[in-house]
C-alpha positions in Angstrom: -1.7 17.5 -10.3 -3.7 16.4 -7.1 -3.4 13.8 -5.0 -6.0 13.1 -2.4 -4.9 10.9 0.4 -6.8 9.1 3.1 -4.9 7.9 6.5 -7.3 6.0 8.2 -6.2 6.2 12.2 -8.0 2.1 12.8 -7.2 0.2 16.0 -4.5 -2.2 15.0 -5.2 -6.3 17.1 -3.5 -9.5 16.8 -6.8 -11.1 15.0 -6.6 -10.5 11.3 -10.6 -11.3 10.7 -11.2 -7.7 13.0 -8.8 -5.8 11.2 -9.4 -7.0 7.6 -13.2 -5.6 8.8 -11.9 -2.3 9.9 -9.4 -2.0 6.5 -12.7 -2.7 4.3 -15.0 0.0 6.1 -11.0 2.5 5.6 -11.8 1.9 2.0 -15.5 2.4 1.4 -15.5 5.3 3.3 -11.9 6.8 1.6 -13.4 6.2 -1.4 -16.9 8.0 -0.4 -14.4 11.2 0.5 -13.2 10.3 -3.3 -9.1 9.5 -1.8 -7.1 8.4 -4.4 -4.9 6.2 -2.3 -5.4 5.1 1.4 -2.9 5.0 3.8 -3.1 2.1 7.0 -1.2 1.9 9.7 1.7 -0.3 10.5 0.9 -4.1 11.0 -3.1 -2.6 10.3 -3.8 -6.4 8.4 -1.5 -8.7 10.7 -1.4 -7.1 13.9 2.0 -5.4 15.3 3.6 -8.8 15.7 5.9 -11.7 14.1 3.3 -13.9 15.0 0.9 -14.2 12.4 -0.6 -16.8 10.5 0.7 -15.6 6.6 -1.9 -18.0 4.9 -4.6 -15.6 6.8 -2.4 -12.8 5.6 -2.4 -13.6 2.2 -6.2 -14.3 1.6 -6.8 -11.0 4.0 -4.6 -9.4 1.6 -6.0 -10.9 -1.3 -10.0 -9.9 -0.4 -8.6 -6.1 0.2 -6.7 -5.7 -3.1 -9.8 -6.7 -4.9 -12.3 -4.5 -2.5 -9.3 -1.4 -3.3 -9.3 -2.2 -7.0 -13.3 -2.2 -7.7 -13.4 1.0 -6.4 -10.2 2.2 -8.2 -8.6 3.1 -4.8 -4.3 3.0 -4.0 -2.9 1.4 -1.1 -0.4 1.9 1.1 -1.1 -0.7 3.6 1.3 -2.0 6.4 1.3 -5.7 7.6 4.0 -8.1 8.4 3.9 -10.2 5.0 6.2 -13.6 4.5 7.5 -13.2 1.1 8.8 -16.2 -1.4 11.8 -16.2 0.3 10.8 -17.3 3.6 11.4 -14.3 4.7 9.3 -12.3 7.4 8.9 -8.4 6.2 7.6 -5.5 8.3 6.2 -3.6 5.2 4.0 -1.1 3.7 3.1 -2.8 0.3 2.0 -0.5 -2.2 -1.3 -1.1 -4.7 -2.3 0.9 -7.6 -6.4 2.0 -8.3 -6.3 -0.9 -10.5 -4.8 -3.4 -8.2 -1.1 -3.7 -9.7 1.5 -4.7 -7.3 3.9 -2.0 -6.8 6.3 -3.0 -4.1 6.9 -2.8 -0.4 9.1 -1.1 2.0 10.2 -2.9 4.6 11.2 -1.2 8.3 13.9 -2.2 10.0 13.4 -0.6 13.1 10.6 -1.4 15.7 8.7 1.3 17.5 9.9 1.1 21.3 14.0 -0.1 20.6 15.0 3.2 19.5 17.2 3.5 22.3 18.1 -0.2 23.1 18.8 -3.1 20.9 16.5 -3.4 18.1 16.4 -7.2 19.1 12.9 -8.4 17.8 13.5 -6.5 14.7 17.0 -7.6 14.0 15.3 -11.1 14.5 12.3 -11.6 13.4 12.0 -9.3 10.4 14.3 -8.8 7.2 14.8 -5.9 4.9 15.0 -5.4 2.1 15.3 -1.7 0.2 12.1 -0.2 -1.7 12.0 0.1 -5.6 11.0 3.1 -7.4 8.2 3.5 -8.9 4.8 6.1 -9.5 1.8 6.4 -8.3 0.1 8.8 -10.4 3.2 10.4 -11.7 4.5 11.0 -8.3 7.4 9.1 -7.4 7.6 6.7 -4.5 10.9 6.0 -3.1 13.3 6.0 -0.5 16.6 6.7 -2.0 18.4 9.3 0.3 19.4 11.1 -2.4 15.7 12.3 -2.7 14.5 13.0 0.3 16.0 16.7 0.2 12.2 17.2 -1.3 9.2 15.8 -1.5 6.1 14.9 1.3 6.4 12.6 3.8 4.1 11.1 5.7 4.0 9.8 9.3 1.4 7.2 10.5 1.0 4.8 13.0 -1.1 2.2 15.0 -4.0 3.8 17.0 -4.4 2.3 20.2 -7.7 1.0 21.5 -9.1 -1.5 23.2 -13.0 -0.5 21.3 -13.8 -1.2 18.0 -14.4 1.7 15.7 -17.7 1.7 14.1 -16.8 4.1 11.3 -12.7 4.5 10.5 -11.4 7.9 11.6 -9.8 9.5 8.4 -7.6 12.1 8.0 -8.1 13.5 4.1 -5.9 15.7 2.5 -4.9 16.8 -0.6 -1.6 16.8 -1.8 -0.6 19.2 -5.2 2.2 18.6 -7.1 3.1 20.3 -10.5 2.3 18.1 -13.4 5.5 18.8 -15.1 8.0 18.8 -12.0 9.4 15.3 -10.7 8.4 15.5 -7.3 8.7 12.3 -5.2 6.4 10.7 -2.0 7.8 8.5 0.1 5.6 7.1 3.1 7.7 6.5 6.4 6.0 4.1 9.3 7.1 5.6 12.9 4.6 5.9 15.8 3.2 9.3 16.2 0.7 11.4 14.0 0.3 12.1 10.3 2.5 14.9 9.5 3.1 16.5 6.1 5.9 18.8 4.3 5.0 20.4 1.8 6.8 19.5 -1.8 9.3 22.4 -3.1 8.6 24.3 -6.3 
């Protein structure tokens, strides 16, 4: 089986209203490269930041789904996201092609306290451990026990103070064996898109 994935490298900002624009041009032109899932940076809908309005959030979110779903693309998409609980979440929140709600990961380390006290994450996000589930027959998780194989993939904010006109895409393609149970799992840490090849 292949999997084609699109990491769209977008300049992350605190207003939502620019990067909801830059998510939708991601998408149209992932799915001119015909992706089958796209791949955002961290806090790429919210901004890298607690402070977000999550009504904005949720209608931002809302308008991508839809956009993602018409043109049967997956999404990995990270954004801070307030969840029923009240709770603030530093996810990646996963979409099939046809719009279905798959789950989220949440991080629970920032970028930048790796070697002090992870104070703003510890207090202004919570976690809470990713499901497993399939994206076209791949499985997405992050259970230790099954990270000894698989892909993983490394993406984060791109920097800028300018406004990309067209997303900057990194396309791959990613083949798995129909019948082996190979799984995915997307980890957010600043730095480049790296891959790792699956096992036989």
């Amino acid at each position: 089986m292949r999997l084609r994935v699109a990491g769209a490298q977008i300049p992350v900002t605190g207003e939502i209203g620019m990067n909801l624009k830059a998510i939708r041009r991601a998408i149209k032109y992932a799915k001119s490269r015909r992706a089958d899932i796209l791949l955002t940076p961290e806090g790429s809908l919210s901004g890298y930041t607690h402070k977000f309005n999550p009504d904005e959030v949720r209608n931002a979110l809302r308008e991508i789904t839809t956009g993602a779903r018409e043109k049967r693309l997956g999404l990995a998409l990270g954004t801070c996201f307030v969840e029923d609980n009240g709770k603030c979440y530093n996810q990646i929140r996963f979409y099939s092609p046809k719009g279905g709600y798959l789950g989220f990961h949440s991080k629970i380390l920032r970028c930048g306290s790796v070697f002090g006290k992870p104070e703003g994450e510890i207090r202004h996000y919570a976690a809470r451990p990713l499901r497993t589930f399939r994206f076209k027959n791949i499985i997405i998780t992050n259970r230790g026990q099954t990270l000894n194989k698989g892909i993983i993939l490394l993406t984060s904010p791109v920097h800028s103070d300018t406004e990309l006109k067209q997303p900057s895409l990194l396309l791959f393609s990613i083949v798995v064996p129909y019948t082996a149970r190979h799984n995915l799992t997307f980890l957010l840490k600043y730095g480049i898109i790296k891959i790792r090849n699956c096992e036989e």
